[in-house]
Backbone as a ProteinNet text record, in pm:
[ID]
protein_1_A
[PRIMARY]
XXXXXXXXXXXXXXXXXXXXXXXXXXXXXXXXXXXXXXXXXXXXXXXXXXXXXXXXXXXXXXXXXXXXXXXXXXXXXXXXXXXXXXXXXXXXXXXXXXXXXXXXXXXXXXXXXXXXXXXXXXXXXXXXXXXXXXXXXXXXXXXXXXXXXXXXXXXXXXXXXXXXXXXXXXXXXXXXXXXXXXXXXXXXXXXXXXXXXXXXXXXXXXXXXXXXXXXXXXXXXXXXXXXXXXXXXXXXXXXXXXXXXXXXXXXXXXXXXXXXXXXXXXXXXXXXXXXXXXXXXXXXXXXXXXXXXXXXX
[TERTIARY]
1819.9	1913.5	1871.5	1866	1821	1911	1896.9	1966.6	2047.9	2156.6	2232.1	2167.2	2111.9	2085.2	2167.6	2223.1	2334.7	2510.5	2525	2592.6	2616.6	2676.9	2717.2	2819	2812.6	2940.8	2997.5	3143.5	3189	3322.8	3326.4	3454.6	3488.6	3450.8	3423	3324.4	3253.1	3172.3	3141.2	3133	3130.5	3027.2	3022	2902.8	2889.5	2724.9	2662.9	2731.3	2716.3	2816	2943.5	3001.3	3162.3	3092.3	3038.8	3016.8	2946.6	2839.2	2764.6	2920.5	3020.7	3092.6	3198.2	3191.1	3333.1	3238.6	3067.5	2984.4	2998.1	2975.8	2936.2	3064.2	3200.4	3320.1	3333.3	3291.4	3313.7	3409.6	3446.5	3597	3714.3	3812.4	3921.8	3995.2	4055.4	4051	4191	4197.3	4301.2	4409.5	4531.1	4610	4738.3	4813.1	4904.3	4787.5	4828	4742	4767.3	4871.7	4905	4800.1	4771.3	4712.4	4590.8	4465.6	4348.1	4331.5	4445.1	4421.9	4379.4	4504.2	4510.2	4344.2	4270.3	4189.3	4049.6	4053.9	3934	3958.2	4064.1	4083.2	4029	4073.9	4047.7	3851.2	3794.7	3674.2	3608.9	3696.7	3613.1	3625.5	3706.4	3743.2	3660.4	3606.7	3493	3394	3368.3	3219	3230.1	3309.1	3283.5	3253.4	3321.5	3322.2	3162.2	3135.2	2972.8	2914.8	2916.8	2803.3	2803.8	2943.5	2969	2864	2835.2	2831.9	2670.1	2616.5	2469.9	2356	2441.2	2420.8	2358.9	2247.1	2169	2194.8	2246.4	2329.6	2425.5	2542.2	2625.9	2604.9	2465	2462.2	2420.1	2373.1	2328.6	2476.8	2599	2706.1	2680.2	2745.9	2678.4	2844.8	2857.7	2984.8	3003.4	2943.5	2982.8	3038.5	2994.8	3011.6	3189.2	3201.2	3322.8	3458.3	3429.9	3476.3	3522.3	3412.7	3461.6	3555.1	3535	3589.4	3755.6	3800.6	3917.3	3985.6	3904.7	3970.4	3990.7	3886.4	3942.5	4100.9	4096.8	4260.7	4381.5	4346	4424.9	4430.5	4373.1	4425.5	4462.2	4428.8	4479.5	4621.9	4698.5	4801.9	4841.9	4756.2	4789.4	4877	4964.6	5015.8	4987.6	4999.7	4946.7	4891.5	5007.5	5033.6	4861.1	4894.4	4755.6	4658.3	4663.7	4513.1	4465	4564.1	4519.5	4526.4	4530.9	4474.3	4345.6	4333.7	4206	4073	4111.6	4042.7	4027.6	4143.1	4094.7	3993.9	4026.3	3889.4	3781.8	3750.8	3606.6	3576.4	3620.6	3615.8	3567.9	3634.7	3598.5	3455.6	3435.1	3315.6	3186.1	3229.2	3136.1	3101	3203.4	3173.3	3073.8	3070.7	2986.6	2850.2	2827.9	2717.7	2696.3	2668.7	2679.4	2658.7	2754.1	2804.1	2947.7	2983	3156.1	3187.4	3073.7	3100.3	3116.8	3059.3	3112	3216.9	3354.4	3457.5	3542.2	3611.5	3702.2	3804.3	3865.7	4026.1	4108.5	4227.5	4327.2	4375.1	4396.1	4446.1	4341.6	4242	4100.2	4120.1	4149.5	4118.2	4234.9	4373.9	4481.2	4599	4575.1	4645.3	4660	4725	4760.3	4875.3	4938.4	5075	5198.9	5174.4	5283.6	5406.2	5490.9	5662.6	5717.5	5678.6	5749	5756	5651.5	5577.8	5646.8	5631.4	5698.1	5847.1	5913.3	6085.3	6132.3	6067.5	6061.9	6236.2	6217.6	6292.6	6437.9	6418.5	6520.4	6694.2	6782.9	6870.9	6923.8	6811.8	6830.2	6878	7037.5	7120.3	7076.4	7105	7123.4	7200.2	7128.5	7267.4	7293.9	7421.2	7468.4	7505.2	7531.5	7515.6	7421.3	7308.2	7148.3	7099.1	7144.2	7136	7232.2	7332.2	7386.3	7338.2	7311.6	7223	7102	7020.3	6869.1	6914.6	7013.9	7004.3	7074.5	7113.6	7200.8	7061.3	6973	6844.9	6723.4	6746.9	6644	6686.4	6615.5	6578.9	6655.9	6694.3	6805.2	6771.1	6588	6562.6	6538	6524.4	6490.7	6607.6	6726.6	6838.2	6891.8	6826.5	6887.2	6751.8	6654.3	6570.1	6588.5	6691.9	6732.2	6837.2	6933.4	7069.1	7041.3	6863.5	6823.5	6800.7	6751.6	6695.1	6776.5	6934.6	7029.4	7132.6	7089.7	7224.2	7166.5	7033.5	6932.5	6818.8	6815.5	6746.7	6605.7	6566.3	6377.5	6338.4	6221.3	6090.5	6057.4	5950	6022.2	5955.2	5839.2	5748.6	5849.4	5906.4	6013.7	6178.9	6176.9	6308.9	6254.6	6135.1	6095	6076.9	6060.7	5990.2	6123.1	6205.6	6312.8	6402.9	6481.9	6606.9	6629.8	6589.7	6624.2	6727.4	6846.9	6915.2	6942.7	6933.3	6951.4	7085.8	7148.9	7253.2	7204.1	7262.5	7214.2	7303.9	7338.9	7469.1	7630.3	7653.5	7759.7	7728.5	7613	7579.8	7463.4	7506.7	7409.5	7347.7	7203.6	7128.2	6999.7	6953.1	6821.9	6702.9	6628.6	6472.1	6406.2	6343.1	6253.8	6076.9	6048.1	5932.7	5858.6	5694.6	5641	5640.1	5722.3	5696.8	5593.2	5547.6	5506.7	5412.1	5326.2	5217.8	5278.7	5288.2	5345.3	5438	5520.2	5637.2	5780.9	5723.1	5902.5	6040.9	6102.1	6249.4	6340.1	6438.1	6610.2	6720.2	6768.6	6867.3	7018.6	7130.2	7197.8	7302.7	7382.8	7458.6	7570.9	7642.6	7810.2	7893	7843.5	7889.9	7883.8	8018	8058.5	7908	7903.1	7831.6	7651.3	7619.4	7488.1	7526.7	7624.2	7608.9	7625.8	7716.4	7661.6	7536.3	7467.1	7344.9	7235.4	7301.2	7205	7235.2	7347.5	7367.7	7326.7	7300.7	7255.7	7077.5	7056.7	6947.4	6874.8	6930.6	6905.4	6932.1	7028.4	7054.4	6944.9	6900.9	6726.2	6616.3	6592.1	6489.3	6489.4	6613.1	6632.2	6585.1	6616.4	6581.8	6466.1	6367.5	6208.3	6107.1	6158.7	6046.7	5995.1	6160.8	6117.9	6085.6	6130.4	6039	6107.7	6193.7	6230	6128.6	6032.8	5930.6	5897.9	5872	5837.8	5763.2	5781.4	5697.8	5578	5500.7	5395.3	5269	5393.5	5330.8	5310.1	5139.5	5132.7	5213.4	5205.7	5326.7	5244.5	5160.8	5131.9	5152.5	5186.5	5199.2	5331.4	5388.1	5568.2	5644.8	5577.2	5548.9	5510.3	5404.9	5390.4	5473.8	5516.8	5638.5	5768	5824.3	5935.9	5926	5794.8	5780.3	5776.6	5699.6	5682.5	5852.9	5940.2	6078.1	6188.3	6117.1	6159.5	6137.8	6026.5	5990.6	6034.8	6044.9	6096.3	6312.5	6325.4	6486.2	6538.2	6424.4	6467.6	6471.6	6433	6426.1	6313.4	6252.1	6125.9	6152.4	6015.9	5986.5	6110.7	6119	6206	6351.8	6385.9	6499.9	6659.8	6616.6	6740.5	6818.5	6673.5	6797	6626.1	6511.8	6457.3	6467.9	6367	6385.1	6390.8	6307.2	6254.1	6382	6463.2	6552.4	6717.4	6716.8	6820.6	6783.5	6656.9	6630.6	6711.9	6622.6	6720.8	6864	6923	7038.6	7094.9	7068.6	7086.3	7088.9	7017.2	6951.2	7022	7077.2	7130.2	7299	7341.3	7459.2	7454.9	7419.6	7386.3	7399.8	7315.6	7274.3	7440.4	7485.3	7635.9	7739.5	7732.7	7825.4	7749.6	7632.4	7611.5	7631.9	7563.9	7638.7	7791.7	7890.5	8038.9	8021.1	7944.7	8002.5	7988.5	8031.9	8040.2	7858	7831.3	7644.4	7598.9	7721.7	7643.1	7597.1	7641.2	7589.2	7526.3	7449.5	7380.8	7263.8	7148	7044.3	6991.7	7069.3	7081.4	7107.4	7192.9	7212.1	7106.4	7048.9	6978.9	6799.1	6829.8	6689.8	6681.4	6829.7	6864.1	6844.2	6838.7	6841.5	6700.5	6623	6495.1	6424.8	6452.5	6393.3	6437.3	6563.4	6560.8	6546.6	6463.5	6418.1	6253.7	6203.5	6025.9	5995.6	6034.2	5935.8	5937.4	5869.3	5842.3	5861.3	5876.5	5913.8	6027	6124.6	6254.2	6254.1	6183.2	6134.2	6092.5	6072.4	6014.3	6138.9	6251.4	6399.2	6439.4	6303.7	6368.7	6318.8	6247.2	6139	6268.4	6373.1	6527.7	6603.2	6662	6768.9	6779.6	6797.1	6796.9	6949.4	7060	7149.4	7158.9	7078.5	7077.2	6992.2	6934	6888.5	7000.6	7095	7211.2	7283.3	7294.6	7425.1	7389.6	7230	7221.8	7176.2	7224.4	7254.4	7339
1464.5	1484.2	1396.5	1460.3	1384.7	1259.9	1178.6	1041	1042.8	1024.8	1038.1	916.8	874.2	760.4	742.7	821.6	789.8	758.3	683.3	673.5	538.3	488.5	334	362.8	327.1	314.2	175.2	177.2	21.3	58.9	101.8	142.7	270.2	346.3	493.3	521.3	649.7	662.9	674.8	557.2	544.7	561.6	652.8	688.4	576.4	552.4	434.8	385.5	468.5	402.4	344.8	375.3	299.5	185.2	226.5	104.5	-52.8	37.9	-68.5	-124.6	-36.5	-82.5	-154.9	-207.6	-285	-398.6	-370.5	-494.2	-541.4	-552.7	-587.8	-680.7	-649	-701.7	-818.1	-796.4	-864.6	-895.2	-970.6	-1012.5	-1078.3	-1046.6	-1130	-1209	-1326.7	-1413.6	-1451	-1432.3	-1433.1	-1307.6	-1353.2	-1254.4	-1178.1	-1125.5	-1065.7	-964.8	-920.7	-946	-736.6	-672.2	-539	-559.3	-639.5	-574.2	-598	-655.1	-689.1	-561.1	-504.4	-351.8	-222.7	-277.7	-156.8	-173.7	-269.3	-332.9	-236.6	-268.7	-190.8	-22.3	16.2	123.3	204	157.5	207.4	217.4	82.3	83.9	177.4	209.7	300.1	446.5	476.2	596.7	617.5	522	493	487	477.9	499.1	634.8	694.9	837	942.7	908.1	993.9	961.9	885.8	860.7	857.8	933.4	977.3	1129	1150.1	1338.1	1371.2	1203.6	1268.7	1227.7	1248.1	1224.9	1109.5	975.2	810.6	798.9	763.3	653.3	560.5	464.7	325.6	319.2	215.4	218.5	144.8	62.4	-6.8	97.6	194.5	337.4	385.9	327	410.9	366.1	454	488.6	544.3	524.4	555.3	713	770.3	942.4	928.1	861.9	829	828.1	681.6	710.8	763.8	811.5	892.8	981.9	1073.4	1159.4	1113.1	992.9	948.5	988.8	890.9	880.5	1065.3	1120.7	1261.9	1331.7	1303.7	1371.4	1308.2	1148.9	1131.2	1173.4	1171.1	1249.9	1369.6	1488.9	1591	1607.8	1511.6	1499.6	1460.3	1426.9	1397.7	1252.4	1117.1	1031	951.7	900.7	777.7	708.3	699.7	562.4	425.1	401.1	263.5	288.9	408.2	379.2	432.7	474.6	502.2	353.8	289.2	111.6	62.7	94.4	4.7	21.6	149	222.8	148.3	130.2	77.8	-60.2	-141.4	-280	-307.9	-197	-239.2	-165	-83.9	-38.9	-163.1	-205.7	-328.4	-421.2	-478.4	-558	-558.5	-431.1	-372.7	-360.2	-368.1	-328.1	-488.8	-575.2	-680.9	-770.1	-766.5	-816.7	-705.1	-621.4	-569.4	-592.2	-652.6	-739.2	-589.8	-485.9	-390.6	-378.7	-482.7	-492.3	-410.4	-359.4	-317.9	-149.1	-94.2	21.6	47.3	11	63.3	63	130.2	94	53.3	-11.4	-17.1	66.1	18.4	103.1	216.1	200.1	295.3	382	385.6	459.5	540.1	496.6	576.2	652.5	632.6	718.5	637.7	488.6	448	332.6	326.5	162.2	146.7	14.6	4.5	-59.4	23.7	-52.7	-49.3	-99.7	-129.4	-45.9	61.2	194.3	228.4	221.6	299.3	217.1	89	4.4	1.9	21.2	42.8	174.5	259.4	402.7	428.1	401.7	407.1	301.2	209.1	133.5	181.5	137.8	192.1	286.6	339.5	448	428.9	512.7	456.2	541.8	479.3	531.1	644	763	872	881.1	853.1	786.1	882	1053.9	1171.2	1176.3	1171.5	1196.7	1038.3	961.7	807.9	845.5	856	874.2	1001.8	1113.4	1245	1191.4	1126.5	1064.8	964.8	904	755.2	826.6	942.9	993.8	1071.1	1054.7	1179.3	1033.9	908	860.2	792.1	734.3	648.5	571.5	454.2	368.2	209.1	234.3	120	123.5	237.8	337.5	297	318.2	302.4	184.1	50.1	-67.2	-121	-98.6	-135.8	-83.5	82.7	110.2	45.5	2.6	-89.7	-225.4	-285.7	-381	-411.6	-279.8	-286	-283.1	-180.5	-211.7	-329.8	-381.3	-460.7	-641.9	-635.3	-775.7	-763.8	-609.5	-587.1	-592.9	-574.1	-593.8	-508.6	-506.4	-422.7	-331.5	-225	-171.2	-296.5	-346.1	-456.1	-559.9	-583.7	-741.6	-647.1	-550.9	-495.3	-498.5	-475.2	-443.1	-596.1	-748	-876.1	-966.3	-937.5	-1004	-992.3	-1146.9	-1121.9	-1252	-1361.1	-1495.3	-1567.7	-1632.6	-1676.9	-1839.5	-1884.5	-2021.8	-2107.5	-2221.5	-2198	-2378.5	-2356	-2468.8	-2493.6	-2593.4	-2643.5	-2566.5	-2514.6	-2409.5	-2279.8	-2221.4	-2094.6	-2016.5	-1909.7	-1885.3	-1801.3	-1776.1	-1729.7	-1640.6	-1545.7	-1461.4	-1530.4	-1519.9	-1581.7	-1444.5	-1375.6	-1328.5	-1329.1	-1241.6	-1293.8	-1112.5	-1167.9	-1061.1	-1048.4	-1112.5	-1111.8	-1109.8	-1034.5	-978.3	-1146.7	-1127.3	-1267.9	-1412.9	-1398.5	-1497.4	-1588.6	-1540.8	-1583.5	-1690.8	-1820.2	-1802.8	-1724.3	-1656.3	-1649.4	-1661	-1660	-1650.8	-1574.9	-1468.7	-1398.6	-1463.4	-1511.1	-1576.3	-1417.3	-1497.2	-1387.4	-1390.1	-1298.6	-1372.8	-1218.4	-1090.4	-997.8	-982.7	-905.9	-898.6	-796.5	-680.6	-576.8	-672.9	-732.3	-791.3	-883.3	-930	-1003.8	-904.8	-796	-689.1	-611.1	-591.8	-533.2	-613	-739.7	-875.3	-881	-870.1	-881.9	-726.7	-598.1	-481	-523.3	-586	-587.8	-689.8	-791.2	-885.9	-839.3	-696.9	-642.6	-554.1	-514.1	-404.3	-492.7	-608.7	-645.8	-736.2	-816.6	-822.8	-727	-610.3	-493.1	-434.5	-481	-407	-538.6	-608.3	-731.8	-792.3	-817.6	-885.5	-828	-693.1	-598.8	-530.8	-498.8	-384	-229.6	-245.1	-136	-111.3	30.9	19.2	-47.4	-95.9	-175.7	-190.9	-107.2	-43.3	-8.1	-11.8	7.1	-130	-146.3	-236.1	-237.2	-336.5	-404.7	-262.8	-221.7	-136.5	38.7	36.5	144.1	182.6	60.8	57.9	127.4	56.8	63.2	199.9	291.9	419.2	499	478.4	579.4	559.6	405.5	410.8	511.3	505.2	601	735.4	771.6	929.6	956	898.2	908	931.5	870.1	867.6	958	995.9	1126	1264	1237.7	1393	1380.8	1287.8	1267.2	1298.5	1354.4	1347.1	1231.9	1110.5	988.6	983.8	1120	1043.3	975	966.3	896.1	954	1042	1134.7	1152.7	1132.8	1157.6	1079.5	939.9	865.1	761.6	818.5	751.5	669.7	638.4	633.6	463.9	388.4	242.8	153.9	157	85.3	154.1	276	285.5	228.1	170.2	62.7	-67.9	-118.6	-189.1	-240.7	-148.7	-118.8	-138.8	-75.7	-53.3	-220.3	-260.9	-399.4	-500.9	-486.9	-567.6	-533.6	-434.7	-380.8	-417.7	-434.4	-444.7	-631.3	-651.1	-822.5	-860.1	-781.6	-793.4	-768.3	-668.7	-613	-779.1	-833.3	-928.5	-1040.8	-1089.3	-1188.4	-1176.5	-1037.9	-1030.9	-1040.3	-1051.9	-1027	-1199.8	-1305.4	-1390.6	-1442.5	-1586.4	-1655.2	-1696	-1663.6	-1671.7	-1784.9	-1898.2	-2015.6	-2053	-1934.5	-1952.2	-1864.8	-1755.9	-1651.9	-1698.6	-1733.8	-1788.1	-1846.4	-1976.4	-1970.5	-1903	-1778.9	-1723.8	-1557.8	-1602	-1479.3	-1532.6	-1637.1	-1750.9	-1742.5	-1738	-1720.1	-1618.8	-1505.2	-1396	-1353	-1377.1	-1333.1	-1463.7	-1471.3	-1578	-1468.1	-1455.8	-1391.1	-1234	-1173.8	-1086.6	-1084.6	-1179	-1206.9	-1226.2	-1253.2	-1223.9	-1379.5	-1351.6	-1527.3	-1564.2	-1412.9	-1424	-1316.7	-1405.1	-1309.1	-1192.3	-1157.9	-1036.4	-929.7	-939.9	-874.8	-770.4	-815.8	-738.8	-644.8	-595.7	-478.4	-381	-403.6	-296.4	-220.5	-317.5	-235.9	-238	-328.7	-317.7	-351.1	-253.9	-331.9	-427.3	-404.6	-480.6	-584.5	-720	-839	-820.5	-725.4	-759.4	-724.9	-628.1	-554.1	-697.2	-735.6	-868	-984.3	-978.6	-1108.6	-1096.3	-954.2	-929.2	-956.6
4789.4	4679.5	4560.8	4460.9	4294.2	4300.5	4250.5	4209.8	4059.1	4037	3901.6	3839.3	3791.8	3711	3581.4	3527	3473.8	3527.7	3674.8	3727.2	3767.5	3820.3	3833.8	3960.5	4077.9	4196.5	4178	4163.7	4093.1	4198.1	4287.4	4358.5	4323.5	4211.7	4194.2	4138	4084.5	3991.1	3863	3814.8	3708.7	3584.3	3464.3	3399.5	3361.2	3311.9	3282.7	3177.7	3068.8	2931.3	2938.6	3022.9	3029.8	3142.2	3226.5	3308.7	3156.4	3090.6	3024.5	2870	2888.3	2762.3	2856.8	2961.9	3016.6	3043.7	3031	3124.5	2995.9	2842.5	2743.6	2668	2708.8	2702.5	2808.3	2924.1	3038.1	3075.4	3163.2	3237.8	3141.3	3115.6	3021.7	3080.9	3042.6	3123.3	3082.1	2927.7	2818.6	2794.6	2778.7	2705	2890	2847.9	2986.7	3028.5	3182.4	3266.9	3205.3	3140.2	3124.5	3024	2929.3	2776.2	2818.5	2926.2	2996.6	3052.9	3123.6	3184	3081.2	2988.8	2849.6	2794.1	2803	2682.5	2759.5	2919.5	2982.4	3001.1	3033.1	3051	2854.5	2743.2	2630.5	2649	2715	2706.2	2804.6	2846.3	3013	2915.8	2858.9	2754.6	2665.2	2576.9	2525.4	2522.7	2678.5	2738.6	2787.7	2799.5	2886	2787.7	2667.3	2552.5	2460.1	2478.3	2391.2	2523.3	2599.6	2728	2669.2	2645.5	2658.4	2528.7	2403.7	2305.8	2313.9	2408.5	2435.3	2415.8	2382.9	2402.7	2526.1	2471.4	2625	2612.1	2537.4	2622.6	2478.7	2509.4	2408.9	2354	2318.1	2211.7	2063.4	2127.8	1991.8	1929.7	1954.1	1882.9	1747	1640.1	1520.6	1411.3	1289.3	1214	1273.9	1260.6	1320.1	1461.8	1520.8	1672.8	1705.8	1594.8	1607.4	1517.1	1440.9	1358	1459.8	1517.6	1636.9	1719.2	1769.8	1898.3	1839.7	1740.7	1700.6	1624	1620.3	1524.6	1691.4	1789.7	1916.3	1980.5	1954.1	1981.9	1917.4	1793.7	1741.4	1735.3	1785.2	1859.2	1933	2049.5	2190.8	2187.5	2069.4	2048.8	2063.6	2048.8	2093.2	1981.2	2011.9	1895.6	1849.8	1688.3	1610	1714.8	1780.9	1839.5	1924	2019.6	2125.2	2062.4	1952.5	1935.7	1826	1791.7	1728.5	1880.1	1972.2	2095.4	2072.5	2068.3	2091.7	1987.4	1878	1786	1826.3	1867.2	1870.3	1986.7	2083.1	2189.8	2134.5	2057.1	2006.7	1887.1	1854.1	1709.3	1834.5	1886.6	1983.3	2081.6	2118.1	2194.3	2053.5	1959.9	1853.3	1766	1765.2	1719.5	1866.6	1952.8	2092.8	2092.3	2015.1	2015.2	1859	1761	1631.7	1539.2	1525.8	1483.4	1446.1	1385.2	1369.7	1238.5	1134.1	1025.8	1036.6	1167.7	1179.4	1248.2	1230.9	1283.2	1124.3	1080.1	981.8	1039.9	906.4	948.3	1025.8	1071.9	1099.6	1019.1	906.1	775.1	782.8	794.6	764.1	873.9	1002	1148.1	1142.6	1074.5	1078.7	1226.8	1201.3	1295.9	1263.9	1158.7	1079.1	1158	1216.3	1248.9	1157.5	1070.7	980.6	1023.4	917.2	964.2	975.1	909.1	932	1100	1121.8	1254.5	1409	1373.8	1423.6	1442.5	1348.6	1312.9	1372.3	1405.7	1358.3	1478.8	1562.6	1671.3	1698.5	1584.4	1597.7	1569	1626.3	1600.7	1714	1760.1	1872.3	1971.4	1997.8	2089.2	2236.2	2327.3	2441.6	2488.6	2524.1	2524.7	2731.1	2706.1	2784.2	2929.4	2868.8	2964.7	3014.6	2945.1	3016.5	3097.8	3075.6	3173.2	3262.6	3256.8	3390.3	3485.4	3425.1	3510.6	3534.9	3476.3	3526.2	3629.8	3657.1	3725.3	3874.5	3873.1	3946.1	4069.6	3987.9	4053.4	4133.3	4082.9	4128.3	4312.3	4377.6	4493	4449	4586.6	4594.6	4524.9	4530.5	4499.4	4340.2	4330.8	4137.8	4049.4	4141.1	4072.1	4047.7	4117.4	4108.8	3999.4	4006.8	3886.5	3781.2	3784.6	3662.9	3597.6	3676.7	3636.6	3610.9	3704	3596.5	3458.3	3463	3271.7	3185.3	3233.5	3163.5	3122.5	3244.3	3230.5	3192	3195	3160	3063	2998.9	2908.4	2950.4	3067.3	3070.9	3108.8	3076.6	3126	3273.9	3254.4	3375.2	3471.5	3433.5	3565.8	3635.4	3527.4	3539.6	3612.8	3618.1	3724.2	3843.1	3876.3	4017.4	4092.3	3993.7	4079.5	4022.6	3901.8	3922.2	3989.6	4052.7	4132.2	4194	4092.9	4164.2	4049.9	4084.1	4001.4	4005.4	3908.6	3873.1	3815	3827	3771.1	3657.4	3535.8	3443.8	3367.2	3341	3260.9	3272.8	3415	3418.2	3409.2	3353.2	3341.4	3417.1	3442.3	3559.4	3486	3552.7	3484.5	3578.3	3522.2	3595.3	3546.6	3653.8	3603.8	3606.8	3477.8	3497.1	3522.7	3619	3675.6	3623.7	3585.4	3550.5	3420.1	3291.5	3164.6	3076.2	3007.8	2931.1	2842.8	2889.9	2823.1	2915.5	3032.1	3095.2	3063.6	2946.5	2924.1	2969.4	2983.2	3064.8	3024.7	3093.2	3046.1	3113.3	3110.6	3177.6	3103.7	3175.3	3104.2	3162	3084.7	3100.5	3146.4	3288.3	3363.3	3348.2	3260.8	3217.2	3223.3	3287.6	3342.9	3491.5	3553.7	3713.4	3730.2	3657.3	3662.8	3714.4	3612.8	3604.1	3747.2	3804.1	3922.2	4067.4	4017.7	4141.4	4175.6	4013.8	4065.5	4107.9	4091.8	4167.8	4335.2	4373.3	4515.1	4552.1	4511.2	4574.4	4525.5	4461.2	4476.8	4609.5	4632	4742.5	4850.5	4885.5	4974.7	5032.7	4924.4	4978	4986.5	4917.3	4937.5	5082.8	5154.9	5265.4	5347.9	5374.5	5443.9	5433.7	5302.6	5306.3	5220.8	5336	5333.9	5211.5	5131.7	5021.1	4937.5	4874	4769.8	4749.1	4623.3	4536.7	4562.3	4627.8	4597.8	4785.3	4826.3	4961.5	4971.4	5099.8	5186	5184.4	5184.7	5215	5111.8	5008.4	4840.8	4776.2	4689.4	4618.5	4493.5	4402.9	4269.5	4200.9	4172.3	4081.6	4168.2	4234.7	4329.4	4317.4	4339.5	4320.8	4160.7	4047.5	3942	3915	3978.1	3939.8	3979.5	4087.2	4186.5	4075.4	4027.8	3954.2	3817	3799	3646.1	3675	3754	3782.1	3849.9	3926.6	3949.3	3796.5	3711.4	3626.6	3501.3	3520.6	3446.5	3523.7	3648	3757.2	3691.6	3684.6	3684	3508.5	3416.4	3325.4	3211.7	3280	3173.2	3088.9	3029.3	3023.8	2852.1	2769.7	2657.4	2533.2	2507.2	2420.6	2465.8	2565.2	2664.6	2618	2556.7	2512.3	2659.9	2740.2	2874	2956.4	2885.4	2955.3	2947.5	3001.7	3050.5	2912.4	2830.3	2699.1	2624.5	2626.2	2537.1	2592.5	2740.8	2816.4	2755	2735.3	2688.7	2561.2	2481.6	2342.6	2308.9	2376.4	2401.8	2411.1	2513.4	2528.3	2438.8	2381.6	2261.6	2123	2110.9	2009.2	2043.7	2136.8	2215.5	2131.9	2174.8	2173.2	2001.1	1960.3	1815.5	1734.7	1792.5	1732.2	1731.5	1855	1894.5	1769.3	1780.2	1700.7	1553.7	1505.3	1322.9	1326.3	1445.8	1393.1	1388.5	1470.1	1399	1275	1228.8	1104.7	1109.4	975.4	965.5	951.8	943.7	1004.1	1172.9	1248.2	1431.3	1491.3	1345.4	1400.3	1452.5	1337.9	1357.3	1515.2	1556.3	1680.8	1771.7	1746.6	1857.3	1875.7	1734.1	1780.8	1807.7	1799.7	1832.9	1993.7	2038.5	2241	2292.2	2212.5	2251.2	2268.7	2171	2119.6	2242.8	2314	2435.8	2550.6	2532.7	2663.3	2708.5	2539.4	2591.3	2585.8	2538.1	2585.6	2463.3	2322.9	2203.9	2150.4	2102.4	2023.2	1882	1808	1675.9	1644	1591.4	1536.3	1458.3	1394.8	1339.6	1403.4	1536.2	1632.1	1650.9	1611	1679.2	1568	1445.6	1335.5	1471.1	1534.6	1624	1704.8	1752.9	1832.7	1714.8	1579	1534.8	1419.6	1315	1152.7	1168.1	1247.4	1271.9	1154	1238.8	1187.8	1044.3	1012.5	846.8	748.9	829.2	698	696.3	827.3	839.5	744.1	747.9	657.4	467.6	446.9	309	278.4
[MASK]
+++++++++++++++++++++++++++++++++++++++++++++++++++++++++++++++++++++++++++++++++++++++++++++++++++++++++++++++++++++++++++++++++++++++++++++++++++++++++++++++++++++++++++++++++++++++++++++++++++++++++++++++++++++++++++++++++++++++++++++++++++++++++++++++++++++++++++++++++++++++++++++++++++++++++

């Protein structure tokens, strides 16, 4: 049998060009352990597509090269947001091969992330028929990571590994585990609701060996089953009921209570908030809620 020499076995088969555009990046060592995944997977995409486009190694990519690359994502329908992933790992893969001047900007590629793009979704309430019909369709353990996100505002990673509670100056509190750039946080627990879906959650993971997720299934295994459950039940991206728009919801909930107070105790309190949902800069919260910008006109 002929030998593929354009092939690489790396645990699958991998064409040479994506193999040689993840070797040329190398291991990341830096940054949450999700945006290291996002960063190779864009490069493995990158290499498969300048194989298709007849590259013997990817140091020959060229301005046409990717011009193409990016006019094919954008037919493929991808979003501003991922196709500026997309760019920062080819900028990245192109500045380590001392070619940084052929990538343009974002604006140029048709995937600037401005504020618009960013904002675009804020405001957007939770519709509350289609969350309760989606939450009604998932698994027992689906449904308590779904009543996580609602009721503590996080992520879908951080519903499936949070569930340990702390208590600090009188107030009890969730530790989230799994945050987004290794984050510390704590969501402070001052609803019955947020303390029952804490004891049904300690109740399953007792019974399946410590794990929100079967037994049997790895953290990223668990993680795919909750999404594809979640896309079969109706929650998906557009839906109004899916995880990131509980999120929202939350956050916007929060945001309502702090503009009613007096604007000398906002600041702080929306300094607490913006901790305990993972971000590090207050501005980060036009992305769920113009709220706090009308309040502080």
């Amino acid at each position: 049998m002929k030998k593929n020499r354009n092939a690489v076995t790396v645990g699958r088969k991998m064409g040479k060009l994506e193999w040689e555009a993840r070797f040329v990046i190398g291991k990341q060592r830096r940054g949450a352990k999700e945006t290291r995944e996002d960063l190779m997977g864009c490069l493995g995409s990158i290499g498969r597509a300048m194989q298709r486009y007849g590259l013997n190694s990817i140091k020959d990519i060229k301005p046409g090269h990717v011009r193409r690359y990016f006019a094919e994502l954008k037919t493929a329908g991808l979003s501003e947001s991922r196709m500026a992933n997309h760019a920062t790992a080819l900028r990245k893969l192109c500045k380590m091969m001392g070619k940084s001047d052929i990538v343009p900007n974002n604006r140029e590629l048709g995937c600037s992330r401005n504020l618009a793009n960013r904002t675009k979704h804020a405001d957007e309430r939770m519709n509350v028929e289609k969350a309760a019909e989606a939450r009604s369709r998932l698994s027992e353990n689906s449904i308590i990571a779904y009543d996580m996100a609602r009721l503590y505002g996080l992520r879908q990673k951080e519903t499936l590994l949070s569930n340990e509670k702390i208590s600090r100056d009188g107030v009890d509190y969730l530790v989230v585990e799994g945050a987004k750039g290794g984050r510390p946080r704590q969501v402070p627990i001052t609803t019955q609701d947020q303390l029952d879906v804490l004891a049904r959650n300690h109740v399953y993971r007792t019974a399946h060996g410590g794990k929100l997720i079967d037994t049997d299934k790895s953290l990223k295994q668990g993680l795919r089953q909750l999404q594809n459950e979640l896309a079969k039940s109706g929650a998906g991206r557009n839906s109004g009921a899916n995880m990131h728009t509980l999120r929202r919801e939350w956050i916007i909930e929060r945001c309502e209570r702090i503009a009613a107070l007096p604007e000398d105790k906002r600041q702080e309190m929306l300094k607490d908030l913006m901790e305990s949902v993972g971000h590090g800069r207050e501005e980060v919260v036009r992305c769920y809620t113009n709220i706090m910008t009308s309040s502080s006109q």
